[in-house]
N, C-alpha and C positions, 0 to 999 in steps of 0.2 A: 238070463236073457235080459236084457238093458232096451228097454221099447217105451217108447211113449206114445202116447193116444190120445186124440184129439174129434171130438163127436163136434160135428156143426150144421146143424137143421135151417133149410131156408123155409123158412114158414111160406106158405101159397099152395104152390105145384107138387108140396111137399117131398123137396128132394132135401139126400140126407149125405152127409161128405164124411166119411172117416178117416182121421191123417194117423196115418203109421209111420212111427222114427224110429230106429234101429234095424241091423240087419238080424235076418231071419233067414232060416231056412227057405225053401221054395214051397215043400208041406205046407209051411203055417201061413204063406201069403195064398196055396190054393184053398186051405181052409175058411178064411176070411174071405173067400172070394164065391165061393159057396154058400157062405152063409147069409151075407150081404146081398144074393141074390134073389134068395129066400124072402126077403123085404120086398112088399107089393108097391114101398116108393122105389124113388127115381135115386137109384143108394149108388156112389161114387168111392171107391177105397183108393186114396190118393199114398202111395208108399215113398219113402225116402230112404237111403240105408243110413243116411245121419241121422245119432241122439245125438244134440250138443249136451245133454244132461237132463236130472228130472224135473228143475224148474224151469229151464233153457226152454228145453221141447217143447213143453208145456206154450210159452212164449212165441220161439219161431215157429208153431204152427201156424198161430194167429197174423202173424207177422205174413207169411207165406199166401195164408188165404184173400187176404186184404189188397196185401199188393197186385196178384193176380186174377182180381175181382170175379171172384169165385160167386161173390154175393149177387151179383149184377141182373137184373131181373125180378129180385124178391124185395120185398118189404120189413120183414124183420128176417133176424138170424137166432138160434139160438143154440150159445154153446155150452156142450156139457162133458165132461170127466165120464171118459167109460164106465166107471163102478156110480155113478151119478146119475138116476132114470125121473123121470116124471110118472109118479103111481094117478096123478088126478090133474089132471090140465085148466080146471075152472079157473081158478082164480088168476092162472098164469092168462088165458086168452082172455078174460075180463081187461084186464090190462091192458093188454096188448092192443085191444082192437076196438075198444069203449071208450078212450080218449084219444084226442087226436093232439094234446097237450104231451103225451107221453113218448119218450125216442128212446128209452131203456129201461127192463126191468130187471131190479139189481136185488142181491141179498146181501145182508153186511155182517161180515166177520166176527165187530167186534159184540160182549155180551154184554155189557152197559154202555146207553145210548146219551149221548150228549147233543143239544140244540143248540143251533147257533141263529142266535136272536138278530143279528144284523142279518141273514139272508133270508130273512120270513121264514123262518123255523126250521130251514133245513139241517139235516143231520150233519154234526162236524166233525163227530170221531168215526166218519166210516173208513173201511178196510173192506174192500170191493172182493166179492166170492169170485174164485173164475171154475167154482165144480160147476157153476153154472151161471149165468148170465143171457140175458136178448136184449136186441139193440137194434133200433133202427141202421142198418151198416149207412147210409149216406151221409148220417148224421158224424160220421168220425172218418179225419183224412185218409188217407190211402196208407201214408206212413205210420196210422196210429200206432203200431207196436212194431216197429222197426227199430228200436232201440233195445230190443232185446237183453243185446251181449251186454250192457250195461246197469238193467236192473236186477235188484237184489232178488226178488221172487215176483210169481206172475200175480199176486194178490196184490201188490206195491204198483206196478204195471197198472192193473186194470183201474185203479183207486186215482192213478194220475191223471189214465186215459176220460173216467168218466169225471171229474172233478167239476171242469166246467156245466155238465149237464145236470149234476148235481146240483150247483150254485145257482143255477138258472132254474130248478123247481121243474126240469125234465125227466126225473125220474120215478119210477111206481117202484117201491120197497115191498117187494115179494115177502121179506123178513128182513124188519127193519133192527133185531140185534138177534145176535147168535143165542143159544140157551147154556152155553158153555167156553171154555177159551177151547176149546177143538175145535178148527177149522174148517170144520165138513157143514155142508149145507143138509139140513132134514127141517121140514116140517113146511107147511102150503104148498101139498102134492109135490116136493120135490126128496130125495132120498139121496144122499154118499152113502153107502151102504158100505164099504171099504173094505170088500171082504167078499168072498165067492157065492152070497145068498142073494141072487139076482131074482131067484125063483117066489120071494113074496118079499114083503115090506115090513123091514123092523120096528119092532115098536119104539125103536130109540129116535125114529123119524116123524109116529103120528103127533 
């Protein structure tokens, strides 16, 4: 089954939007429709039968949600990879809600961090996480990731999209390097957990 998933939490009224790409049976969209209900927020399962592919998807959900300003009402967004949860939210709403200097908080890919001295010491070799990311949405055009079909993967994407916010000392580094060259986000309450143990928190995250 060829599906891609796309979690995107509008912080506030706490509504939660799940994008589903590929086709599926009718069972597994009444399944998710059940389940999602079950959520005591305001939970939205938006379905497509198009995967353009697994970093495509990944990509035109973003793309999808932006243009259709799904955001519009909230204050921050945050998006996250279905195998991707928040076990501990401190330090993410510290961020979020403690500076008003702050329009995204970002983790970075890579595991050795380089400074760049000419923009007041901000990070130069980042590689933008999209298992997880928040963003002030007004802060980024409508079109921000309409360019989809064009980039190489959605970590390359996100890295372009936030660059100027970066350079301009707009952003709060949830985890400012990776602990490894795996591309999964763990550790400051957030979990890629890559794998069907949804049910507690690995220790390859604390």
């Amino acid at each position: 089954m060829a599906c891609s998933y796309s979690q995107v939490h509008a912080v506030g009224a706490g509504r939660h939007i799940v994008y589903l790409g590929g086709e599926v049976e009718i069972s597994i969209l009444d399944k998710w429709t059940a389940a999602l209900h079950a959520i005591p927020n305001n939970t939205t399962l938006m379905y497509n039968k198009w995967n353009p592919g697994y970093q495509e998807g990944a990509m035109m959900s973003m793309s999808v949600f932006f243009e259709k300003k799904w955001w519009h009402g909230y204050e921050w967004i945050v998006r996250l990879n279905p195998d991707t949860f928040i076990y501990n939210d401190t330090l993410l709403k510290t961020m979020m809600f403690s500076n008003n200097n702050v329009d995204a908080v970002l983790a970075n890919c890579e595991p050795h961090v380089v400074y760049n001295q000419s923009f007041g010491g901000t990070i130069k070799n980042f590689n933008v996480h999209t298992d997880f990311f928040a963003v002030r949405p007004e802060k980024l055009p409508p079109d921000a990731f309409s360019d989809w079909q064009k980039q190489k993967n959605a970590e390359r994407q996100a890295s372009h999209i936030f660059a100027n916010l970066v350079r301009n000392r707009r952003v709060a580094w949830i985890l400012r390097k990776n602990r490894d060259y795996s591309c999964r986000v763990r550790g400051s309450g957030l979990c890629h957990e890559n794998g069907n143990k949804c049910e507690f928190v690995s220790s390859d995250c604390i």
